[in-house]
VEXLUM-408183 format. One line per field, with one value per atom (N, C-alpha, C): atom name; residue in one letter; residue number from 1; x, y, z. Coordinates in steps of 0.05 Angstrom, whole numbers, plus 5000, padded with zeros to 4 digits. Layout:
BEGIN
name [CA | ...]
resn [A | ...]
resi [NUM | ...]
east [X | ...]
north [Y | ...]
up [Z | ...]
//
This chain:
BEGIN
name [N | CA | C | N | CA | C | N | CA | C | N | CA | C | N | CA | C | N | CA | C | N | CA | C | N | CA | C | N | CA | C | N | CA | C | N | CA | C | N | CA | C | N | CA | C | N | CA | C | N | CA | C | N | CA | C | N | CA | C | N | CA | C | N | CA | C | N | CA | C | N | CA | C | N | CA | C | N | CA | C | N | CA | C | N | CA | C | N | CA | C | N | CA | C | N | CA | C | N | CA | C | N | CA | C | N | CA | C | N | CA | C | N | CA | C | N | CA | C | N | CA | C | N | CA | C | N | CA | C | N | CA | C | N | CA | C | N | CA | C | N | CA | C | N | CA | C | N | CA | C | N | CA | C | N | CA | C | N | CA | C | N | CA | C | N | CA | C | N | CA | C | N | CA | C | N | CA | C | N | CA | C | N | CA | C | N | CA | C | N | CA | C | N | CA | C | N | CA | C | N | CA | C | N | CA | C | N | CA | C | N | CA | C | N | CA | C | N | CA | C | N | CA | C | N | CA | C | N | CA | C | N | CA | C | N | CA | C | N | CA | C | N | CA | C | N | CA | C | N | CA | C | N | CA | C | N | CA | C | N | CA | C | N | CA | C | N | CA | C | N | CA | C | N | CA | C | N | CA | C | N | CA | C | N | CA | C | N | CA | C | N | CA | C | N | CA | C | N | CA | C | N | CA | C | N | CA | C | N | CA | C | N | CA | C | N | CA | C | N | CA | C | N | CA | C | N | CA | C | N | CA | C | N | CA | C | N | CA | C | N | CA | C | N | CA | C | N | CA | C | N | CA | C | N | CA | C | N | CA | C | N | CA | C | N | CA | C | N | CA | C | N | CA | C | N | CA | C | N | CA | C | N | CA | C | N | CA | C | N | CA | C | N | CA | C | N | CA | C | N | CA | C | N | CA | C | N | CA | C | N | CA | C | N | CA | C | N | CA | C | N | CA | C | N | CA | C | N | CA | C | N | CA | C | N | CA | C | N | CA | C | N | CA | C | N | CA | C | N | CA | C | N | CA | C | N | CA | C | N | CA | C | N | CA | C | N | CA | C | N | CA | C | N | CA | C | N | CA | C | N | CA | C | N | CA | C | N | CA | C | N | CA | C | N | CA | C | N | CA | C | N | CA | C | N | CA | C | N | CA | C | N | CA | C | N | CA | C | N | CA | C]
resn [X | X | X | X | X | X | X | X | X | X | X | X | X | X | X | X | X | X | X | X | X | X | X | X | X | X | X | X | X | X | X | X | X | X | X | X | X | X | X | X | X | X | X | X | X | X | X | X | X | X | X | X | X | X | X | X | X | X | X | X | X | X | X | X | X | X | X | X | X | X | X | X | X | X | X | X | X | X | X | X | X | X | X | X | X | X | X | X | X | X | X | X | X | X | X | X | X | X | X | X | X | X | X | X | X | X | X | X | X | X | X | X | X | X | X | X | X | X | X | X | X | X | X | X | X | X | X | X | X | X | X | X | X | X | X | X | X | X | X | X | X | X | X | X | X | X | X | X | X | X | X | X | X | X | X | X | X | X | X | X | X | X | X | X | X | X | X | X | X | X | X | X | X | X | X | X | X | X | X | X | X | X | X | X | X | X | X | X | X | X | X | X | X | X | X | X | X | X | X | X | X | X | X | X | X | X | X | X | X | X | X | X | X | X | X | X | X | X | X | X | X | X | X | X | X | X | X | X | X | X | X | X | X | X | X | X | X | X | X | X | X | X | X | X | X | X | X | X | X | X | X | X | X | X | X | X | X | X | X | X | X | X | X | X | X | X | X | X | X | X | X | X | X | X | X | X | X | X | X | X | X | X | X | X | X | X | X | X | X | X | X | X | X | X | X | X | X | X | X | X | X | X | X | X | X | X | X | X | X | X | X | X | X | X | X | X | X | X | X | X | X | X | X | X | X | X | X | X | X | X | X | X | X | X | X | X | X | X | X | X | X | X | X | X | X | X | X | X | X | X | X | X | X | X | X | X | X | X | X | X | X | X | X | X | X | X | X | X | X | X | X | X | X | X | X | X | X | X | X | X | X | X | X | X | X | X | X | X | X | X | X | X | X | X | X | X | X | X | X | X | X | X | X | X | X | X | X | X | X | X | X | X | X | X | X | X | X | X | X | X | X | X | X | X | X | X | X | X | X | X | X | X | X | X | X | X | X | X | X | X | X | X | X | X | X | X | X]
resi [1 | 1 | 1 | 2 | 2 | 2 | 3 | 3 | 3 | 4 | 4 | 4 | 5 | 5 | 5 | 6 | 6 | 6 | 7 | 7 | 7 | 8 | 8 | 8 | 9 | 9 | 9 | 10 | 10 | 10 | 11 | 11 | 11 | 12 | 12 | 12 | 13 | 13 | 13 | 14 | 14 | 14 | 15 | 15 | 15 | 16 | 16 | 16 | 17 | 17 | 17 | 18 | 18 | 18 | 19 | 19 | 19 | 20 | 20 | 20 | 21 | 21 | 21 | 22 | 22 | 22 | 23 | 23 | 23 | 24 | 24 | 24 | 25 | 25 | 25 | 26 | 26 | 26 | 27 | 27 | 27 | 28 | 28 | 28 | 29 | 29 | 29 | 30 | 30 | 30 | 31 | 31 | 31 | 32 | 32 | 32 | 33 | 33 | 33 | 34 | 34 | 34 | 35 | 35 | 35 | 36 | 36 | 36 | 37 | 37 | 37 | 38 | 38 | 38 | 39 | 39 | 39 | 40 | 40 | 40 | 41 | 41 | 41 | 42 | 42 | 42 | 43 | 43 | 43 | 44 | 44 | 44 | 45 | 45 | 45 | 46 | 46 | 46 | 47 | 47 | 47 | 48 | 48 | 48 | 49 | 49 | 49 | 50 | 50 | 50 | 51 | 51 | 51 | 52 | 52 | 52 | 53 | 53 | 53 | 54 | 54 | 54 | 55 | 55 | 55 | 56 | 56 | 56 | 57 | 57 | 57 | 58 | 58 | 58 | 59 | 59 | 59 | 60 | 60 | 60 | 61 | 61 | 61 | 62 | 62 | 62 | 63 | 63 | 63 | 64 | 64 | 64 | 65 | 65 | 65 | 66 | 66 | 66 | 67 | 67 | 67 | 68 | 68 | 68 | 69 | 69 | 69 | 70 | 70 | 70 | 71 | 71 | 71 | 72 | 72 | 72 | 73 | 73 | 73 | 74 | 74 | 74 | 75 | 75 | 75 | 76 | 76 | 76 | 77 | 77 | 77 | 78 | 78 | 78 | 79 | 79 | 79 | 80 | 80 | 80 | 81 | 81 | 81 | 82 | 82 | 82 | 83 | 83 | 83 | 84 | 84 | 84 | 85 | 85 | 85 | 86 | 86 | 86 | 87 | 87 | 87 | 88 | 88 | 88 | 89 | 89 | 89 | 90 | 90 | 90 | 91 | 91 | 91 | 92 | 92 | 92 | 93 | 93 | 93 | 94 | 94 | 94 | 95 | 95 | 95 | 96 | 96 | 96 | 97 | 97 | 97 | 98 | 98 | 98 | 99 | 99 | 99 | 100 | 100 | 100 | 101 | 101 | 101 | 102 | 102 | 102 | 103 | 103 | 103 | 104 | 104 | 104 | 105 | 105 | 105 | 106 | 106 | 106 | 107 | 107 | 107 | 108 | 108 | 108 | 109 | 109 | 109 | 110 | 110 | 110 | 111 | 111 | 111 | 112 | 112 | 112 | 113 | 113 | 113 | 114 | 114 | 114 | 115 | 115 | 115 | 116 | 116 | 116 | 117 | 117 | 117 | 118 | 118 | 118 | 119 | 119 | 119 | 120 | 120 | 120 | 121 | 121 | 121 | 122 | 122 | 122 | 123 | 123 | 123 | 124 | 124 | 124 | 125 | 125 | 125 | 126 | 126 | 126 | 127 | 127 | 127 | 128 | 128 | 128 | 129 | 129 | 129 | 130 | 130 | 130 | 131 | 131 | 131 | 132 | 132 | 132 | 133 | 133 | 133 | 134 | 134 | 134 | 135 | 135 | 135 | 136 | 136 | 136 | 137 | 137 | 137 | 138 | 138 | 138 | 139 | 139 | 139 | 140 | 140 | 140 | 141 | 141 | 141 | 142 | 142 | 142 | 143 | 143 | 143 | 144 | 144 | 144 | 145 | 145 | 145 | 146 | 146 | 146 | 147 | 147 | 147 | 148 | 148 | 148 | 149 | 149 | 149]
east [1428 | 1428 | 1455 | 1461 | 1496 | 1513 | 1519 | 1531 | 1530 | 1501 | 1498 | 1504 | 1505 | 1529 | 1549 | 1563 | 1593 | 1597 | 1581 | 1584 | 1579 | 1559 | 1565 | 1583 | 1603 | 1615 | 1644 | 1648 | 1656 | 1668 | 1644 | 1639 | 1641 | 1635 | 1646 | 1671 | 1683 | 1718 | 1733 | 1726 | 1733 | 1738 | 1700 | 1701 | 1722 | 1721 | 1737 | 1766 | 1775 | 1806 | 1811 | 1796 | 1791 | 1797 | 1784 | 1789 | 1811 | 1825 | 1845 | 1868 | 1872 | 1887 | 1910 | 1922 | 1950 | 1957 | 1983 | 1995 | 1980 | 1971 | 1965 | 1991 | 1985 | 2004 | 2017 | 2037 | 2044 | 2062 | 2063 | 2067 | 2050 | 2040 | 2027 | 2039 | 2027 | 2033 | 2071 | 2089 | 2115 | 2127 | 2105 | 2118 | 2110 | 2124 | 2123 | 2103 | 2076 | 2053 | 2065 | 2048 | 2058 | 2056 | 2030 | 2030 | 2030 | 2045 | 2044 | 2033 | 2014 | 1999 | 2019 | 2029 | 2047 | 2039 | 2012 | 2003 | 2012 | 2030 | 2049 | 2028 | 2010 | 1991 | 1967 | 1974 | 1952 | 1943 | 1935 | 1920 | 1934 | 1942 | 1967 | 1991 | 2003 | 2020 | 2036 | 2055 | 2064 | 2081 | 2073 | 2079 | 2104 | 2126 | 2137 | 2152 | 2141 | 2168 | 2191 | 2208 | 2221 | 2231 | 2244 | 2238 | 2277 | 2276 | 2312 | 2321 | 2336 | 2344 | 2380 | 2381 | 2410 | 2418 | 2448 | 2466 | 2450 | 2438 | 2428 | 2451 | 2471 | 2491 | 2494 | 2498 | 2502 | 2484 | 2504 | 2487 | 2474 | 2459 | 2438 | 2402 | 2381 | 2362 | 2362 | 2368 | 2368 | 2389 | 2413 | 2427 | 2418 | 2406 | 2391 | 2363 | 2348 | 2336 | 2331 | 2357 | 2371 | 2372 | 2393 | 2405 | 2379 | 2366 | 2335 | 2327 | 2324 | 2310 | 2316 | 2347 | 2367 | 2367 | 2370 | 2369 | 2341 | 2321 | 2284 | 2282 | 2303 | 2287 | 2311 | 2334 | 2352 | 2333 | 2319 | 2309 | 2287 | 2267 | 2251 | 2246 | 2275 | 2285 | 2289 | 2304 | 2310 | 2291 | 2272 | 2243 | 2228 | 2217 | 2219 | 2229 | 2251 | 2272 | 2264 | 2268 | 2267 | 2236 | 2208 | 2186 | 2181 | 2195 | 2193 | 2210 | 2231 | 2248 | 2227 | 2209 | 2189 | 2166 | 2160 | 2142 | 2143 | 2124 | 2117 | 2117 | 2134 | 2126 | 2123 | 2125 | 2117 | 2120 | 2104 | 2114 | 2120 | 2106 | 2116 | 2141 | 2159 | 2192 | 2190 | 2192 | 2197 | 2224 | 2220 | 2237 | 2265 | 2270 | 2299 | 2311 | 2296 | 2310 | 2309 | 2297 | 2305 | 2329 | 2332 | 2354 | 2381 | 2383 | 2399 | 2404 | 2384 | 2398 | 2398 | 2396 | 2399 | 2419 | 2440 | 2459 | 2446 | 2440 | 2436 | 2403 | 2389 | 2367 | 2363 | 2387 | 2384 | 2385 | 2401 | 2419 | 2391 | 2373 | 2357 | 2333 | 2326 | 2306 | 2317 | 2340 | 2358 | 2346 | 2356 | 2356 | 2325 | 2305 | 2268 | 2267 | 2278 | 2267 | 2275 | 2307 | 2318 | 2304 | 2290 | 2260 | 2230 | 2235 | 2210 | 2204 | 2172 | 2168 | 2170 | 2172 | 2175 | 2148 | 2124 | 2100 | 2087 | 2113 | 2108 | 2138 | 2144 | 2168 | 2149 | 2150 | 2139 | 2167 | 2164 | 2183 | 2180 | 2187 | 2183 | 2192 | 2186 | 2190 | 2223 | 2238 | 2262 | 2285 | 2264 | 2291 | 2285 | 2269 | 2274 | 2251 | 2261 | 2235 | 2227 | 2207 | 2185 | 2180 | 2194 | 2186 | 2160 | 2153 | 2136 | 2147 | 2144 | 2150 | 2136 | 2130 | 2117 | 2126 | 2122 | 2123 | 2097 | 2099 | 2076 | 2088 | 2067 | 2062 | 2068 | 2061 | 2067 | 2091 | 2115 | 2140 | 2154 | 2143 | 2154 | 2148 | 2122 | 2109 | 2133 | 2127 | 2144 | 2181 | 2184 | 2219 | 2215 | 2201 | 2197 | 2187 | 2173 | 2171 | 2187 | 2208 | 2239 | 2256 | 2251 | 2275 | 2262 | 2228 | 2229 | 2225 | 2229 | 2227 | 2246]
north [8769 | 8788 | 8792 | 8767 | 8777 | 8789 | 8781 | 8786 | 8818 | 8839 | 8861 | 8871 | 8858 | 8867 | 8870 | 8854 | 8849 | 8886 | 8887 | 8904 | 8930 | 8930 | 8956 | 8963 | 8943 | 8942 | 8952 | 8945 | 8947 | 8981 | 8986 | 9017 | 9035 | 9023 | 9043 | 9042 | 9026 | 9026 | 9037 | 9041 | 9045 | 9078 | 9084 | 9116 | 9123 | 9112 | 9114 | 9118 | 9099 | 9106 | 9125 | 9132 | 9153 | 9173 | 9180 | 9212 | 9212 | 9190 | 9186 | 9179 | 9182 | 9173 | 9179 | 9203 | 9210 | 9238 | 9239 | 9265 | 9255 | 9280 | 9278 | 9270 | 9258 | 9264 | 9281 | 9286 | 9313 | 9301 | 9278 | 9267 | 9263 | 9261 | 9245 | 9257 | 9231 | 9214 | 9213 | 9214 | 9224 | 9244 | 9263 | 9293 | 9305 | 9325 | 9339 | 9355 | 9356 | 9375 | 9405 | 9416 | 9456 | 9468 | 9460 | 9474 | 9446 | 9464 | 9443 | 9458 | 9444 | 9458 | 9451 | 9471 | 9462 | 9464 | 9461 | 9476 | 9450 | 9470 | 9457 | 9447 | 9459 | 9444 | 9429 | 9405 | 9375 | 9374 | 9387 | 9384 | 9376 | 9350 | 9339 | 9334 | 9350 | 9336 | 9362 | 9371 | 9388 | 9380 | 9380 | 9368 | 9382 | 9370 | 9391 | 9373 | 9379 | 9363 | 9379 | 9356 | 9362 | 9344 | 9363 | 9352 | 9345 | 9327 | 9314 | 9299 | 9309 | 9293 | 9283 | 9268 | 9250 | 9256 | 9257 | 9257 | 9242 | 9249 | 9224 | 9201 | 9214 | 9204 | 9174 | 9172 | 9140 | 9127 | 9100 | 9081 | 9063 | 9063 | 9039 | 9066 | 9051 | 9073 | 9068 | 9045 | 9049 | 9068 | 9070 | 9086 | 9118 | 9127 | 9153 | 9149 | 9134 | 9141 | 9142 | 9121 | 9127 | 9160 | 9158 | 9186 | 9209 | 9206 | 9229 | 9226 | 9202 | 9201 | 9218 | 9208 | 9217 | 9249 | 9259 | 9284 | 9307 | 9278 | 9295 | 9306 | 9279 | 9279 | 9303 | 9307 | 9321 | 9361 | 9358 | 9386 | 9385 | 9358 | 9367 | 9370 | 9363 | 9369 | 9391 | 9405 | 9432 | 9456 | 9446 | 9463 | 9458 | 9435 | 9441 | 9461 | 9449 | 9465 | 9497 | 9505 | 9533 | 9545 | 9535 | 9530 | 9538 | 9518 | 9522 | 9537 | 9559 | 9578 | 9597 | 9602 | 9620 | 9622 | 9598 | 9602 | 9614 | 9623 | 9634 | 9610 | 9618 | 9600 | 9622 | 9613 | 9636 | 9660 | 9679 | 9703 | 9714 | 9709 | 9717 | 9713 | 9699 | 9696 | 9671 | 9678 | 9659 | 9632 | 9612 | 9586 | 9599 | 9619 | 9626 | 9646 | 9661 | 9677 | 9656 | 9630 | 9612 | 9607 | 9595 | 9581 | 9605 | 9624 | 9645 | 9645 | 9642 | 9642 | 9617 | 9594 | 9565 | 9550 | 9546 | 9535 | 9506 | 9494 | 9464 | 9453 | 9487 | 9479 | 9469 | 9484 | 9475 | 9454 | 9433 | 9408 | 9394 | 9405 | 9382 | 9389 | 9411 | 9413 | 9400 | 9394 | 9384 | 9354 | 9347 | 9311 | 9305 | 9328 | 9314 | 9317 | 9342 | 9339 | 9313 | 9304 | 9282 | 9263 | 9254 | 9238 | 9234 | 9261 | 9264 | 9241 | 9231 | 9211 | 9207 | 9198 | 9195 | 9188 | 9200 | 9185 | 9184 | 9186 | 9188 | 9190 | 9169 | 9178 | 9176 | 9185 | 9189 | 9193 | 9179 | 9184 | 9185 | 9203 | 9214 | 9201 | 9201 | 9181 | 9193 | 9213 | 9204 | 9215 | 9195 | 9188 | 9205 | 9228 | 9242 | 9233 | 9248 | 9246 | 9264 | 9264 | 9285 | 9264 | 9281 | 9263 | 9279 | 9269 | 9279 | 9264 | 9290 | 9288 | 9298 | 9283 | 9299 | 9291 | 9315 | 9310 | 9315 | 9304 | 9310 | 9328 | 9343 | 9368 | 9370 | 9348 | 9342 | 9342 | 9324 | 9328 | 9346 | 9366 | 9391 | 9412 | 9413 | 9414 | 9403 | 9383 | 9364 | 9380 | 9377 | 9396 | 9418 | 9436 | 9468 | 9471 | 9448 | 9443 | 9442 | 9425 | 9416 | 9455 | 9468 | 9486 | 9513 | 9513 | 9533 | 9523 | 9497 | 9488 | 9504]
up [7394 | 7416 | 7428 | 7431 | 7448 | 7430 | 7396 | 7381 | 7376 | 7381 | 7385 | 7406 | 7424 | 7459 | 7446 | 7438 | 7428 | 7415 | 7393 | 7375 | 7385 | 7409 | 7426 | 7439 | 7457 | 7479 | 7457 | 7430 | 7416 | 7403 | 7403 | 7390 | 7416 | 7438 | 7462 | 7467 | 7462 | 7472 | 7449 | 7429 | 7408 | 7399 | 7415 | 7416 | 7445 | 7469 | 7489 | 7483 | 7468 | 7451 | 7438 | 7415 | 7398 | 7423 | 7445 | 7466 | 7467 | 7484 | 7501 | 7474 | 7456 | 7436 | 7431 | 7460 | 7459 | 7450 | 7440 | 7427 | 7392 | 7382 | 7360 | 7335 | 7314 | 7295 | 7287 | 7279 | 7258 | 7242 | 7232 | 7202 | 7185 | 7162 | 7150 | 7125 | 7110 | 7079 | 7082 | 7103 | 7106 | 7105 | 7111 | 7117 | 7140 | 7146 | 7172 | 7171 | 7184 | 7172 | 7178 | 7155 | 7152 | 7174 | 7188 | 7209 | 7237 | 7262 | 7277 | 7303 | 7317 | 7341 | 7360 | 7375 | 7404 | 7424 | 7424 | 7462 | 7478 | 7504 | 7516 | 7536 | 7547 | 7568 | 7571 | 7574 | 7572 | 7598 | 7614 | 7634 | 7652 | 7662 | 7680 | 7666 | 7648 | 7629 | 7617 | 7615 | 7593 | 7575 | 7549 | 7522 | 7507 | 7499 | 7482 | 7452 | 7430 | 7401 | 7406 | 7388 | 7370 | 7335 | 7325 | 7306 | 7297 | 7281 | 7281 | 7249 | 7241 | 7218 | 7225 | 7213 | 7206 | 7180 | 7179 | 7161 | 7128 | 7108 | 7082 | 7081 | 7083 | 7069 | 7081 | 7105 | 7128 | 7108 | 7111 | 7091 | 7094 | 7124 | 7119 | 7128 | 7130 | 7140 | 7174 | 7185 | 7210 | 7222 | 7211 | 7228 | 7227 | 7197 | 7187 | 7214 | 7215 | 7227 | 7266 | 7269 | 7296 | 7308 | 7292 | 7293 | 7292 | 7278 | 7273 | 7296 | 7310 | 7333 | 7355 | 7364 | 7385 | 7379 | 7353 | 7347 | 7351 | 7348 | 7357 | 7397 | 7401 | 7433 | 7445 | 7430 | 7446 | 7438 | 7416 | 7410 | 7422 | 7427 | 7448 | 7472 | 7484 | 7519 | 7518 | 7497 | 7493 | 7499 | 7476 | 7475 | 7499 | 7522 | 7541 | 7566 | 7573 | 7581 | 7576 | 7555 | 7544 | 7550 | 7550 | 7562 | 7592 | 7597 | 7623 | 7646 | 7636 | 7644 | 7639 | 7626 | 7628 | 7647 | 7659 | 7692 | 7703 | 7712 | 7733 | 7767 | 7784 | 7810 | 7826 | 7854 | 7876 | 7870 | 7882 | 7886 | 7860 | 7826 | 7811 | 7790 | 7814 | 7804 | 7777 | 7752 | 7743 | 7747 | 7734 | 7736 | 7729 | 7713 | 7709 | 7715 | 7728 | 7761 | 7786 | 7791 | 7811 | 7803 | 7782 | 7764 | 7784 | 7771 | 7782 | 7808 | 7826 | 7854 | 7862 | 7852 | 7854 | 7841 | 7846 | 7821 | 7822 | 7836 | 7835 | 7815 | 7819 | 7805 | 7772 | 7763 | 7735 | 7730 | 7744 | 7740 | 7742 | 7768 | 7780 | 7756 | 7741 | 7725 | 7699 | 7690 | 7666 | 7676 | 7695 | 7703 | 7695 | 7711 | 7709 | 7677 | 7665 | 7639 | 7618 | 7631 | 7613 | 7616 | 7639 | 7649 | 7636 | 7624 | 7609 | 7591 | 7595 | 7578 | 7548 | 7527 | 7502 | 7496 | 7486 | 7475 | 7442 | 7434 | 7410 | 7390 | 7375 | 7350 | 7327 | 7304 | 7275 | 7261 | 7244 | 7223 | 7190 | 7184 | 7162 | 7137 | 7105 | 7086 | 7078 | 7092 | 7087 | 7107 | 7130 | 7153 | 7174 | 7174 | 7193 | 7211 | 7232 | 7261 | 7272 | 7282 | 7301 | 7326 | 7354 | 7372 | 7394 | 7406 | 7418 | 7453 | 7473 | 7497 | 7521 | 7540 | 7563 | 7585 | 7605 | 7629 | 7649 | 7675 | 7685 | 7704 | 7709 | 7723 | 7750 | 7763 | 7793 | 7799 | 7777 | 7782 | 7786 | 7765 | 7770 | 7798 | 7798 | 7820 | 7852 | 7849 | 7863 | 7874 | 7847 | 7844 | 7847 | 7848 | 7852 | 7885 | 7898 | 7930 | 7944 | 7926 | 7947 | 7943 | 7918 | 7917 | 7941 | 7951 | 7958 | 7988 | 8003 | 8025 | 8039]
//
């Protein structure tokens, strides 16, 4: 009888993980899948990849896949960034007409995005990377409070 507790308590945390299981893949067998879903909005979270290769030539695989890495997260701050100049905040005005009459706002939306969490590297069977990045919503939220105080 307990050993069938076990095995339930088991299969519920199991399916519980399975929901909550993160940013999806977009490697497998070591390739970059054909198609890649980007919806940027996770509920409290906005998601953005990128994807990064290194030089073949460097000759060990850690430094190839260093470099893929550093090269994924700098294209998915990017793609952020680029994302999120398209909002809409008050009154209509998107994030990159604030940008415009704010010189300080870019810096301070550059700094939250360099913040952005990392929840995901995949690396590919030769060297490259797909990183996956989010931020939460509040922050932004948060930084868009201070610019129209």
């Amino acid at each position: 009888m307990a050993r069938r507790a076990w095995i339930g308590a088991a299969v519920v945390v199991a399916c519980f993980a399975a929901a909550c299981g993160g940013p999806q893949s977009r490697v497998a067998k070591g390739r970059v899948a054909e198609t890649i879903d980007q919806s940027p909005d996770r509920k409290r979270f906005l998601e953005a990849i990128g994807i990064g290769a290194s030089d073949p030539a460097l000759p060990t695989e850690t430094q190839r896949k260093a470099l893929s890495r550093d090269a994924a997260i700098v294209k998915a701050q990017y793609e952020m960034l680029s994302m999120l100049k398209g909002v809409n905040v008050e009154g209509g005005i998107t994030v990159q007409r604030a940008i415009e009459t704010d010189s300080t706002l870019e810096a301070r939306l550059k700094e939250t995005i360099k913040g952005a969490e990392i929840v995901k590297s995949e690396f590919t069977s030769d060297s490259g990377c797909v990183v996956t990045i989010r931020l939460p919503k509040k922050r932004l939220e948060d930084l868009m409070a201070v610019r129209w105080q």
